[in-house]
C-alpha positions as CSV (number, residue, x, y, z in Angstrom):
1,X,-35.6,-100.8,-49.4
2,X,-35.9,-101.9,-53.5
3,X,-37.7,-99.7,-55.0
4,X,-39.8,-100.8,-58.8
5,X,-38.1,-99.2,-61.7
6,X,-39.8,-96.1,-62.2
7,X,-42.2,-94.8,-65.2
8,X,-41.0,-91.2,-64.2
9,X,-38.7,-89.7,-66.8
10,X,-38.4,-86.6,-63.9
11,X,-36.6,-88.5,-61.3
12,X,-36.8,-85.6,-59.0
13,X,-38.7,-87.0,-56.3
14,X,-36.7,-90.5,-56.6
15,X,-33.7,-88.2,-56.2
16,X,-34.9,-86.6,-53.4
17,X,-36.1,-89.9,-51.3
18,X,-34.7,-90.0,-47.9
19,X,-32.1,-92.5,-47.4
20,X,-33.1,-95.6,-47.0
21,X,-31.8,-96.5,-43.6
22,X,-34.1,-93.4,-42.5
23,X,-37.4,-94.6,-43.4
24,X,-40.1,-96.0,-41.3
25,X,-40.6,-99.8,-40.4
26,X,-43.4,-100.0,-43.9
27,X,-45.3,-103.0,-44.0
28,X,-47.4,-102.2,-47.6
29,X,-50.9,-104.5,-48.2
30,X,-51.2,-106.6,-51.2
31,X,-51.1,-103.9,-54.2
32,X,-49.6,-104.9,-57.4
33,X,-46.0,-103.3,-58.4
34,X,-47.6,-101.8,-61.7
35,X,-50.4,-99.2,-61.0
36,X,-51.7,-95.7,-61.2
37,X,-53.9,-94.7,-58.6
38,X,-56.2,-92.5,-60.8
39,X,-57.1,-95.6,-62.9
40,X,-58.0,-97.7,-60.4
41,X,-59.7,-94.9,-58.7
42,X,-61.6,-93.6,-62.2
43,X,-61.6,-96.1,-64.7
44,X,-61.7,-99.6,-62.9
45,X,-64.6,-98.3,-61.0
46,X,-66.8,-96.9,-63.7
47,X,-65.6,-100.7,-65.7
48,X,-66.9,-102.3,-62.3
49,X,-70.2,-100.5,-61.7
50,X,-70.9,-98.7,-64.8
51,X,-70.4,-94.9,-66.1
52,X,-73.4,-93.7,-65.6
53,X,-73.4,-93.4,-61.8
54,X,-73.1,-90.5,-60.1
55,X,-69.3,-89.3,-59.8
56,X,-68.3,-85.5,-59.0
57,X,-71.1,-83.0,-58.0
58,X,-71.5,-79.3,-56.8
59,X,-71.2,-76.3,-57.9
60,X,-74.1,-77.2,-60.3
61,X,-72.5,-79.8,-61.7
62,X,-73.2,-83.5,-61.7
63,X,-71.0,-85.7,-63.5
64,X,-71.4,-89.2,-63.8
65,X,-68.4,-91.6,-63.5
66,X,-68.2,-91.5,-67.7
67,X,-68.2,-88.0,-67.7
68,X,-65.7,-87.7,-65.1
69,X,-63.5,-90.2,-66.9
70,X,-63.6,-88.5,-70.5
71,X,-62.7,-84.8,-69.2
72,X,-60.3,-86.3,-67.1
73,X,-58.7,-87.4,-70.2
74,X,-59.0,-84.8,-71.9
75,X,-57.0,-82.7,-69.5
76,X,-54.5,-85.4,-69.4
77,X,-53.6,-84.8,-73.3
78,X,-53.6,-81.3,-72.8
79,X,-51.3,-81.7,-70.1
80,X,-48.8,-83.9,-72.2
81,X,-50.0,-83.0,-75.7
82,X,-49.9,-79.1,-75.1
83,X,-47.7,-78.2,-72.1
84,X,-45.3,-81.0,-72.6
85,X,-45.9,-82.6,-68.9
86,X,-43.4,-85.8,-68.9
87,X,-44.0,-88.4,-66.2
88,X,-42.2,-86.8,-62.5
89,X,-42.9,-83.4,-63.7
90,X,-45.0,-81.5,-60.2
91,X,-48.0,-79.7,-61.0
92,X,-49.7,-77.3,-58.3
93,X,-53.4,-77.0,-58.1
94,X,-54.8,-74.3,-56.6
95,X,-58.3,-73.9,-55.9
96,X,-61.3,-74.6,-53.6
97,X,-62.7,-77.6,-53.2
98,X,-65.0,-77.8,-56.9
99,X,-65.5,-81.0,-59.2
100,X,-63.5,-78.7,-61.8
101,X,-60.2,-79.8,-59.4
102,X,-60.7,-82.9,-58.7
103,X,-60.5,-83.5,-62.3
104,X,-57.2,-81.8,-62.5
105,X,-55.8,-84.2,-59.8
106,X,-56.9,-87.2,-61.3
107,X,-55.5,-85.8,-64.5
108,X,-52.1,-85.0,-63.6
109,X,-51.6,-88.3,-61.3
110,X,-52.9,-90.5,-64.6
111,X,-50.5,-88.6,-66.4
112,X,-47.8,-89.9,-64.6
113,X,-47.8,-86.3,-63.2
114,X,-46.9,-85.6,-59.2
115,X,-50.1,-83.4,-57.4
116,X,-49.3,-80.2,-55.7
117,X,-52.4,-79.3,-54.3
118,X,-52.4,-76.0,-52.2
119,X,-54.8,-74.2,-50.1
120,X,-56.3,-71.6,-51.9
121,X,-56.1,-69.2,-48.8
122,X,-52.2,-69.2,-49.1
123,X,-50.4,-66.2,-49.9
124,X,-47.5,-65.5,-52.7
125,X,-44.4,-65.9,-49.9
126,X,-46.3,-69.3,-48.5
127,X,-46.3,-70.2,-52.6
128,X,-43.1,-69.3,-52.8
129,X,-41.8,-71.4,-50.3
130,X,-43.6,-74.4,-51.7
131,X,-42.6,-73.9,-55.3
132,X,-39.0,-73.7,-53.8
133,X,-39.3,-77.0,-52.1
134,X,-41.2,-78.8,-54.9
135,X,-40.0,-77.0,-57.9
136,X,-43.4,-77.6,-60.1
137,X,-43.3,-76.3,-63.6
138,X,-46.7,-75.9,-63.8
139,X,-49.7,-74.4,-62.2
140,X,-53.7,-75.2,-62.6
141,X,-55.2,-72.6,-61.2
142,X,-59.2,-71.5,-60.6
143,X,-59.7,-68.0,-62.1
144,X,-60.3,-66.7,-59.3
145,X,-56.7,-67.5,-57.3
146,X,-54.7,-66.5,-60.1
147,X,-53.3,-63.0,-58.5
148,X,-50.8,-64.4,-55.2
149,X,-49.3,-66.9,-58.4
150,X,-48.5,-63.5,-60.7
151,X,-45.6,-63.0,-59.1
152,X,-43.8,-66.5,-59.4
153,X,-44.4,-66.8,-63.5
154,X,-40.8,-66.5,-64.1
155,X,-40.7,-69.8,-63.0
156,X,-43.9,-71.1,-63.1
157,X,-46.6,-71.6,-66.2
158,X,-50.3,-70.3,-64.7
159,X,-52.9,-71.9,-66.3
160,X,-56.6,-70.8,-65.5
161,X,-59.3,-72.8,-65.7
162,X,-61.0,-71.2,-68.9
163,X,-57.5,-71.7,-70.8
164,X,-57.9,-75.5,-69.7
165,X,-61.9,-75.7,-70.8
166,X,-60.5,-73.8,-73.7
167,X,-57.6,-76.9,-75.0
168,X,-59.8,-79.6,-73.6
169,X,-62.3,-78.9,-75.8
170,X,-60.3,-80.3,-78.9
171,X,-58.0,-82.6,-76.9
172,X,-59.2,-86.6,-77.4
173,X,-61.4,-88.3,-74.7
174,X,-59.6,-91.3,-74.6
175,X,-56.2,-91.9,-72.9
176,X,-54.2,-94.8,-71.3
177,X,-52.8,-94.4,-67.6
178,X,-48.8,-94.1,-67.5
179,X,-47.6,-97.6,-66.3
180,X,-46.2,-95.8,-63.1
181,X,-44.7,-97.9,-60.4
182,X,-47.0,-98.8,-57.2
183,X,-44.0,-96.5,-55.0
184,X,-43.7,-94.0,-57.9
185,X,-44.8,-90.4,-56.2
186,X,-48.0,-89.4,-56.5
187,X,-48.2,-86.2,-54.8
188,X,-46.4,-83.8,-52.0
189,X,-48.0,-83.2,-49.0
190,X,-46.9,-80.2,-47.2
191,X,-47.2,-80.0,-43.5
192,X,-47.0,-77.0,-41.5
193,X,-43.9,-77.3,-39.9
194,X,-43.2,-76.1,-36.8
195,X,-40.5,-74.2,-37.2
196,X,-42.5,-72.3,-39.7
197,X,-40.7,-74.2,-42.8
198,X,-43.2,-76.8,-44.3
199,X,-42.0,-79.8,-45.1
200,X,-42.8,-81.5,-47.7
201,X,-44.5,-85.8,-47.3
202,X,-44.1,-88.0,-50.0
203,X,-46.7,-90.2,-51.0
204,X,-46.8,-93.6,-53.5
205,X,-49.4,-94.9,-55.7
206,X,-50.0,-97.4,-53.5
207,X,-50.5,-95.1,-50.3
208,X,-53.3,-93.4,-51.8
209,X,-55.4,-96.7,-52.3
210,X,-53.8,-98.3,-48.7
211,X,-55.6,-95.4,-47.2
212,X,-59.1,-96.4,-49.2
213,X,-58.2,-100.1,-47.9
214,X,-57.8,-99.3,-44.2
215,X,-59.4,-96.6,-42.3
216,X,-61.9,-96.0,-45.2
217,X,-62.7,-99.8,-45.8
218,X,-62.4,-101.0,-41.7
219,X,-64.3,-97.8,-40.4
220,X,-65.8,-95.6,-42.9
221,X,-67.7,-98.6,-44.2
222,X,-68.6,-96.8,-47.4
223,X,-71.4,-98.1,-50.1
224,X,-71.7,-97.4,-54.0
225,X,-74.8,-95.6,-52.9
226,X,-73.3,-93.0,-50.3
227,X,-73.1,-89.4,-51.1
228,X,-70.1,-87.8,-49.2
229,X,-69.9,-84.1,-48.1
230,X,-67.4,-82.4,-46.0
231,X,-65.3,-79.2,-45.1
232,X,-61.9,-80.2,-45.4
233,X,-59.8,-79.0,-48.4
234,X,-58.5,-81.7,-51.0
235,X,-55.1,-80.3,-50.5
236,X,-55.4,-81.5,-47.1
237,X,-54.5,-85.2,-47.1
238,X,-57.8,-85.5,-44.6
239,X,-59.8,-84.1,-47.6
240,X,-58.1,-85.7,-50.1
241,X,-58.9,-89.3,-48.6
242,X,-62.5,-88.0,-47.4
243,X,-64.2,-86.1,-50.3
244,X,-62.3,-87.9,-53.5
245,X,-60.1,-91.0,-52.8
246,X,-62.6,-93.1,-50.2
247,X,-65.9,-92.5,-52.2
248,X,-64.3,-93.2,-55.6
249,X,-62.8,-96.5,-54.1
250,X,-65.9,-97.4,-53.3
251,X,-68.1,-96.2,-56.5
252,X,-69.5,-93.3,-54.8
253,X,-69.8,-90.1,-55.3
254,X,-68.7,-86.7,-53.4
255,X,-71.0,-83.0,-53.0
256,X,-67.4,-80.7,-53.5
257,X,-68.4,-77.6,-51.7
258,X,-66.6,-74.6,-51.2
259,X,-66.4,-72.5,-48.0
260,X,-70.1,-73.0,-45.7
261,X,-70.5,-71.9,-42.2
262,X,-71.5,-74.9,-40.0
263,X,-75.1,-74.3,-40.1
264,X,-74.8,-74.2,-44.4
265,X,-73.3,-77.4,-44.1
266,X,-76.1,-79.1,-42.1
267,X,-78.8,-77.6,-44.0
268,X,-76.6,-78.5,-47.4
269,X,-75.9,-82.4,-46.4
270,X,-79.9,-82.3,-45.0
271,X,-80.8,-80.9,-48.5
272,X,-78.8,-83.3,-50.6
273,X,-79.7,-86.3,-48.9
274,X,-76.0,-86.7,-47.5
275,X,-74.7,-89.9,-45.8
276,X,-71.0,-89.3,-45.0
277,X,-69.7,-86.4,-43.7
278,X,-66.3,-85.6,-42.9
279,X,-65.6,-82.5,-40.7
280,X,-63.9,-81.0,-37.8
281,X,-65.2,-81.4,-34.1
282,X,-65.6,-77.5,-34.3
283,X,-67.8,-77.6,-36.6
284,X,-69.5,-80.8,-35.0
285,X,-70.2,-78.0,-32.1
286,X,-71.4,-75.2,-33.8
287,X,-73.6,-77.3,-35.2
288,X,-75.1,-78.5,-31.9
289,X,-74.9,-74.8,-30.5
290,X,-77.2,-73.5,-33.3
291,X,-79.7,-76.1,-32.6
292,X,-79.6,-77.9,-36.3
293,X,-78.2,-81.5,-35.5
294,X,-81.3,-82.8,-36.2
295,X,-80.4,-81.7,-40.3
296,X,-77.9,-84.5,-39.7
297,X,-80.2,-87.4,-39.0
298,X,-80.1,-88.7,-42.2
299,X,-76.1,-89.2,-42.2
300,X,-75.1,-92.8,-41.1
301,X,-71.1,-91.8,-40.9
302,X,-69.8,-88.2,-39.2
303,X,-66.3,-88.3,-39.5
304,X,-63.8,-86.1,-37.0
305,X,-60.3,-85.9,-37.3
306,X,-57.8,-82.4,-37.2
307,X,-58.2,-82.2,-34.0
308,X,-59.3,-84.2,-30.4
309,X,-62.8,-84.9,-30.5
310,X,-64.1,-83.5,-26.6
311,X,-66.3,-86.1,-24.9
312,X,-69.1,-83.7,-24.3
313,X,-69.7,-82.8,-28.3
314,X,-69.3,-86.9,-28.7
315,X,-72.4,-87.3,-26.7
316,X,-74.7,-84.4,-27.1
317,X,-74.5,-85.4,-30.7
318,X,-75.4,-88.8,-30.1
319,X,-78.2,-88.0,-28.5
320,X,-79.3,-85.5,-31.0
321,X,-79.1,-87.7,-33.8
322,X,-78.4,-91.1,-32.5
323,X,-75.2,-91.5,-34.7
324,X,-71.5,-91.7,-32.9
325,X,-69.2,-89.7,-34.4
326,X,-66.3,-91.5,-35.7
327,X,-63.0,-89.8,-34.2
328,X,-59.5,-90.3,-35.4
329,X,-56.1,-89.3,-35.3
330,X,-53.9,-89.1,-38.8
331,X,-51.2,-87.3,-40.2
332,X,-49.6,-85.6,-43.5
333,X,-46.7,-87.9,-42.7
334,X,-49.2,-90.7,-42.5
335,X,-51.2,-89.7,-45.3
336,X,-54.6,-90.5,-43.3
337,X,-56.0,-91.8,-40.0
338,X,-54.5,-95.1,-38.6
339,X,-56.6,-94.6,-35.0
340,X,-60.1,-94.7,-34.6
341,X,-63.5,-96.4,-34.0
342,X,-67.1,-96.1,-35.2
343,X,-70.6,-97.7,-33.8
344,X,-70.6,-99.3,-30.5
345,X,-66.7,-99.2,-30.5
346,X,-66.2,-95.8,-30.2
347,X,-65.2,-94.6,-26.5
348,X,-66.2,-91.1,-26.1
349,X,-62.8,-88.8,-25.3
350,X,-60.8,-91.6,-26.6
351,X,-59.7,-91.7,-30.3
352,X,-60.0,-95.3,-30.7
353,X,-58.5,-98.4,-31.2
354,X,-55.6,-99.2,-34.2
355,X,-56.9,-99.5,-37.6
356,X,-56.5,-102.6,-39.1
357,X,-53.1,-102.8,-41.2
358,X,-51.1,-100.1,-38.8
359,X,-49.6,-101.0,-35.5
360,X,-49.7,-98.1,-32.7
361,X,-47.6,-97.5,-29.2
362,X,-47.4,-95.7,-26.5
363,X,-43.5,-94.9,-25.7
364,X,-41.7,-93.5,-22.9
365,X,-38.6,-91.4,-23.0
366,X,-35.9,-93.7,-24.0
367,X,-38.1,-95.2,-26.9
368,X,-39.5,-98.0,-25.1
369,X,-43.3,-99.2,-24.9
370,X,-44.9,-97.4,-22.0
371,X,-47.1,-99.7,-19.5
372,X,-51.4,-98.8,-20.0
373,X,-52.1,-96.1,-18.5
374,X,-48.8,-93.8,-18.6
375,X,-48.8,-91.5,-20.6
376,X,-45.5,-91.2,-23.3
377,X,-45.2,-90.4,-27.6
378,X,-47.1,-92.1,-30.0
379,X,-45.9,-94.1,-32.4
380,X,-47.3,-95.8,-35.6
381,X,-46.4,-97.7,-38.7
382,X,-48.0,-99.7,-41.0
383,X,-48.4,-100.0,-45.1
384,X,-47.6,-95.4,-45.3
385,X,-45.4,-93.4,-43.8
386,X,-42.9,-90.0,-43.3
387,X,-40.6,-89.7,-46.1
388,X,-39.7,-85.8,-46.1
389,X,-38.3,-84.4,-49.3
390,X,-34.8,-83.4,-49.0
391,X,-35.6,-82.7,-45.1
392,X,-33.0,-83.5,-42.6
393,X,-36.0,-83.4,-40.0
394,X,-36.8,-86.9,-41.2
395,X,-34.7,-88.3,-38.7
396,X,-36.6,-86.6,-35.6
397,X,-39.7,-88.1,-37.0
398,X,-39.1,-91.5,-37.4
399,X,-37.1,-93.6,-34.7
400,X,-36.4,-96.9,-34.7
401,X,-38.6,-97.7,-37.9
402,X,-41.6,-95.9,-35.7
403,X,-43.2,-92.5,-37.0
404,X,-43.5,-90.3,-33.8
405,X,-46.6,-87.9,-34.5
406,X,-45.8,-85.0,-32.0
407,X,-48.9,-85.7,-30.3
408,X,-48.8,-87.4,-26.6
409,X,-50.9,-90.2,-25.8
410,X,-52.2,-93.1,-23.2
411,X,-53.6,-96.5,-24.3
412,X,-55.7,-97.9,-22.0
413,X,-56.1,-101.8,-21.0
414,X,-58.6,-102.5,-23.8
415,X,-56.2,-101.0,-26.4
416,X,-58.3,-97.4,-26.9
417,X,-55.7,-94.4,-27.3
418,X,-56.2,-90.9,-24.9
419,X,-55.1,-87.8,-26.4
420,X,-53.4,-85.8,-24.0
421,X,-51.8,-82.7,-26.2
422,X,-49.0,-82.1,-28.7
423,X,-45.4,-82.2,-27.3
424,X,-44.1,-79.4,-30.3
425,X,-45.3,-76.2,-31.6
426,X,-48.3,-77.3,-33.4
427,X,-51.4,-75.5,-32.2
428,X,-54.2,-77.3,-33.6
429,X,-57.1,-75.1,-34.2
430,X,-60.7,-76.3,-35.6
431,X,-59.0,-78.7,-37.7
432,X,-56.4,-76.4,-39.1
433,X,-52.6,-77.4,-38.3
434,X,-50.9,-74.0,-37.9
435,X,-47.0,-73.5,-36.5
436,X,-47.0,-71.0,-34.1
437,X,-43.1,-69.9,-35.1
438,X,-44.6,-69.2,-38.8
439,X,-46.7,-66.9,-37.3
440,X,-44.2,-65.3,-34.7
441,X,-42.3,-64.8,-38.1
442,X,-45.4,-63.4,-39.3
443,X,-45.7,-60.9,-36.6
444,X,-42.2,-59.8,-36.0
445,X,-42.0,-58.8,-39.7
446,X,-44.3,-55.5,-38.4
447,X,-42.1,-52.2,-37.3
448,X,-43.9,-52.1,-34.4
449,X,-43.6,-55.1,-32.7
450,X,-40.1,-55.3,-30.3
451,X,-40.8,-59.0,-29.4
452,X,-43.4,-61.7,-29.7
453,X,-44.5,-65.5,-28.7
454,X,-46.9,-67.4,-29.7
455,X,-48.8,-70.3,-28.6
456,X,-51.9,-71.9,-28.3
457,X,-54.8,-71.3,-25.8
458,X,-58.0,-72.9,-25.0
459,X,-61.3,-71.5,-26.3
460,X,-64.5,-72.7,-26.2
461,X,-65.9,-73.1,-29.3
462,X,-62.7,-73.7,-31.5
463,X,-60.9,-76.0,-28.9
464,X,-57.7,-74.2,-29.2
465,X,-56.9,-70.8,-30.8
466,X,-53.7,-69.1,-32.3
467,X,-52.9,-66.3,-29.1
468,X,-49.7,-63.8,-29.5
469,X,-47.4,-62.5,-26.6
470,X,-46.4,-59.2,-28.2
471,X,-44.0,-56.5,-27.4
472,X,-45.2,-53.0,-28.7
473,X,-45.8,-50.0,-28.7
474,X,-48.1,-47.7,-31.0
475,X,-50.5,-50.6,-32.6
476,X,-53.5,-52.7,-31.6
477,X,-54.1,-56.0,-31.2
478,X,-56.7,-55.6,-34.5
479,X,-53.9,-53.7,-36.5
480,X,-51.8,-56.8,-36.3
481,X,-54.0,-59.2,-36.5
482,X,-55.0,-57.8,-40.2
483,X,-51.1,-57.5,-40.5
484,X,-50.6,-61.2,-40.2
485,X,-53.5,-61.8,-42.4
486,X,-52.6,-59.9,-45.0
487,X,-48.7,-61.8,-45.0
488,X,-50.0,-65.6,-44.4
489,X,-52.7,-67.4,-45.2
490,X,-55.4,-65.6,-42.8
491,X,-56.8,-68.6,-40.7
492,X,-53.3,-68.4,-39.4
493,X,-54.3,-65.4,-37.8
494,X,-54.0,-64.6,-34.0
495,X,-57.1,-64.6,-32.6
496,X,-56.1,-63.4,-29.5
497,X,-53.4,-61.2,-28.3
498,X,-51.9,-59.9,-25.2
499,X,-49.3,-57.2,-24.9
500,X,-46.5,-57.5,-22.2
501,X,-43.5,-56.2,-21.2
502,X,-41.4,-59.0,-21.6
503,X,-41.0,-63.1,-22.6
504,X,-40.1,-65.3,-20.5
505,X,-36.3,-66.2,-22.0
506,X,-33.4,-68.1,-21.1
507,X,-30.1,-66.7,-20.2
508,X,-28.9,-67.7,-23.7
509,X,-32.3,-66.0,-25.2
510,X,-34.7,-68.7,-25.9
511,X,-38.5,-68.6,-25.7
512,X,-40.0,-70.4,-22.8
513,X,-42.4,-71.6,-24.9
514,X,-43.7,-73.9,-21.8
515,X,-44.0,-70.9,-20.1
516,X,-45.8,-68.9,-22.7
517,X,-48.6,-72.2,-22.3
518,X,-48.6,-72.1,-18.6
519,X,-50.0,-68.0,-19.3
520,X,-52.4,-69.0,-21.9
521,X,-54.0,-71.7,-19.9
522,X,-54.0,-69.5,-16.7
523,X,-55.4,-67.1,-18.9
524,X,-53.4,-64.2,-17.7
525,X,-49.0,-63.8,-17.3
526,X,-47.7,-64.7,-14.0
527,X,-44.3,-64.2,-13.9
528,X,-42.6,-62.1,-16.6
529,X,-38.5,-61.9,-16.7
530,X,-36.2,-61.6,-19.4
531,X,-32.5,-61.2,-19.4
532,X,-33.4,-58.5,-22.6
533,X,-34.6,-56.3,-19.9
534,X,-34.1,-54.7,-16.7
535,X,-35.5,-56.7,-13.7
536,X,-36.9,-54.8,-11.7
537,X,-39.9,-55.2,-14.7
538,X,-40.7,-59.2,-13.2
539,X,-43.9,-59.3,-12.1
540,X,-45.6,-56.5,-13.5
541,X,-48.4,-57.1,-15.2
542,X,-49.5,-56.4,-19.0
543,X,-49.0,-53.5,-20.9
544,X,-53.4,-52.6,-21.3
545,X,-54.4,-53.6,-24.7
546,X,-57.4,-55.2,-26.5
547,X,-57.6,-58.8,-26.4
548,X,-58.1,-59.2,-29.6
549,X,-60.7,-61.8,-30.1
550,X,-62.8,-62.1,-33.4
């Protein structure tokens, strides 16, 4: 794979590339070898359609594409000028989803920078563990989120947002775009991996606008005149893409909101005369359950994605408001969604068809195409793709130039994909990817606990939630629950759990994770033995506890 010669004076991430003979089959779409993402996604549009359309709104701010475009630059100085940022250097941003951050991404990626972006939820270890991975030497951070960051400024510069308003104020408003190379780095996507060590995507230039020019441009269909809204944080690549790289792309303009209940978010897009939303299928329900999918009348795209869109929610909502959700299936490794459909295309209970530019299959267990109809791993590739940082898992990823998502599948005669469920760890929960071994971790960090599995069960209104197998004595289910809060980011949470007596294990000590599933789905232990205890204990049923449900 030739790579361009880099602008990026920090060749970190070039350093830390997988090898080449490890990367997916990449087939890129018709990008120069010169760009910088931001540009083209700031500056080119406002040339294109003007600076005075609308840009970044919310939080009570509306900033056109020219005001966007000078603070932007601003920062950009200050990031050079003042804190010595060289191109390659990693920045994390931390921060709910506000204009205010957006700016600071499309700062740091036109100064050559590489974007960081974190969920504001996470804790100090979970920053820790990033900052040890990526090794960023600075932090923009909302005043707000400051405290979990105190701990790691030995090794870190923390920068609030009032210290930023503060330099910008006297930095210059003009600034031109490092010359960065189309597969230069742009930003680190972590994943939640599923042994509970997040891995960390890497992701070109040229990814961030193939994304715009596939799923956004073949399904989203955006217009200049759109106003997107949606739940999804930007340091998720699904909110990235959603609420600042699609509408930009297309000359629109994003509503950044931070944390709404479902109903807040129909009467807010209903309010603001919002006409694409992106969201999660749980929040597609709650929705419908509270009787306020008529708010949403006036949107012409509903996006889904984070998790399988059930067929039932596809249709009640369609005959609430007329519109078909779009579903889709994407990935950190991926960047975005490369299956999907929208109008009279979409299928409900299937995802969808390809995207145009990616090519998908269904494979069987020796790596071969599956016939329609049998179910087997799915596999994609197309102009992105897995490259891990330093990660010896990139080789169980991508096989054969294919990047296997984890998730199994069955395409039909007509090309639409089925999801059937994940085949790893991953328990995917109202749109939040969360490892369940990060959260055994989690749990078995309390004194109490002896033992503990985790997996994920079905529920109603979320699709799937976080439920713990636990060994203890002396503590509730609610005790731990705010333990594991309190130590990981707290959507991570169990939302159930269930004390036993023992795990199902092998005779050399593994978790029957399988096992574990078969109980959750059941909805009550069948058969308990473990070589870690006497067995004459098989069979007997749960220790009495709460349930633990929230």
């Amino acid at each position: 794979m030739r790579l361009s010669p880099s602008a990026h004076r920090d060749t970190f991430c070039r350093d830390n590339l997988p090898p080449a003979h490890l990367w997916p089959d990449l087939r890129p779409l018709d990008h120069p070898e010169r760009l910088n993402c931001a540009e083209v996604l700031l500056d080119r549009t406002a040339r294109r359609l003007g600076p005075d359309r609308p840009c970044l709104l919310g939080g009570g701010q509306r900033w056109t594409y020219g005001d966007v475009r000078e603070r932007v630059n601003r920062l950009a100085h200050v990031l050079t000028d003042h804190f010595g940022l060289v191109p390659g250097n990693r920045v994390l941003l931390r921060g709910p989803n506000t204009p205010w951050l957006a700016v600071c991404w499309l700062a740091v990626v036109k100064a050559g920078g590489v974007v960081v972006a974190t969920m504001p939820l996470l804790r100090t270890g979970e920053l820790q563990t990033v900052c040890d991975t990526a090794k960023p030497f600075l932090a923009l951070c909302d005043d707000r989120f400051t405290e979990a960051l105190e701990p790691l400024r030995d090794n870190l510069t923390v920068v609030g947002q009032d210290e930023l308003d503060r330099l910008c104020a006297a930095a210059p408003t003009d600034y031109t775009a490092v010359d960065t190379a189309a597969d230069d780095v742009v930003l680190l996507g972590f994943t939640s991996g599923t042994t509970g060590r997040p891995k960390a995507t890497m992701h070109f230039h040229r990814d961030v606008l193939a994304i715009a020019d596939t799923f956004s441009a073949h399904i989203v269909r955006p217009r200049p005149d759109d106003l997107f809204t949606g739940t999804p944080p930007l340091a998720f690549t699904f909110g990235l893409g959603g609420l600042l790289v699609f509408p930009l792309r297309a000359g629109a303009a994003p509503l950044l909101l931070e944390r709404q209940t479902p109903v807040e978010l129909a009467e807010t897009a209903h309010a603001n005369g919002v006409t694409v939303l992106f969201t999660a299928p749980t929040v597609y329900r709650a929705i419908l359950a509270a009787g306020k999918a008529d708010l949403l009348r006036g949107v012409r795209r509903c996006v889904s994605a984070g998790e399988a869109l059930p067929a039932q929610v596809s249709e009640d909502f369609h005959a609430a408001t007329g519109t078909r959700i779009i579903d889709g299936i994407g990935a950190t490794e991926m960047l975005h969604v490369f299956i999907s459909a929208a109008d009279d295309e979409v299928r409900p209970g299937a995802t969808g068809r390809v995207v145009p530019g990616y090519e998908a299959a269904v494979l069987d267990e020796h790596g071969h195409p599956a016939p329609d109809g049998v179910a087997g791993r799915l596999a994609v590739r197309g102009p992105t793709g897995c490259r891990y940082l330093a990660d010896e898992r990139q080789a169980a990823y991508v096989h054969n130039g294919w990047n296997i998502t984890g998730d199994t599948y069955v395409r039909d005669a007509d090309g639409y994909f089925w999801y059937q469920a994940r085949n790893d760890d991953m328990i995917i929960s109202a749109g939040y990817n969360i490892a369940g071994p990060e959260v055994e971790a989690a749990l078995s960090r309390h004194p109490r606990v002896v033992d503990c599995g985790v997996v994920a069960a079905p529920d109603a209104e979320r699709g799937w939630i976080v439920k713990a197998y636990v060994i203890a004595d002396g503590v509730t289910a609610a005790d731990l629950q705010d333990f594991v809060k309190a130590t990981i980011a707290p959507y991570k949470y169990p939302r159930a759990v269930e004390f036993v007596t023992a795990l199902p294990r092998t005779d050399t000590g593994k978790l029957q994770r399988f096992r574990l599933r078969e109980w959750a789905a059941a909805g009550t232990p069948v058969d308990v033995l473990s070589p870690a205890t006497d067995r004459s204990t098989a069979g007997r049923r749960p220790v009495p506890g709460s349930p633990g449900r929230r």
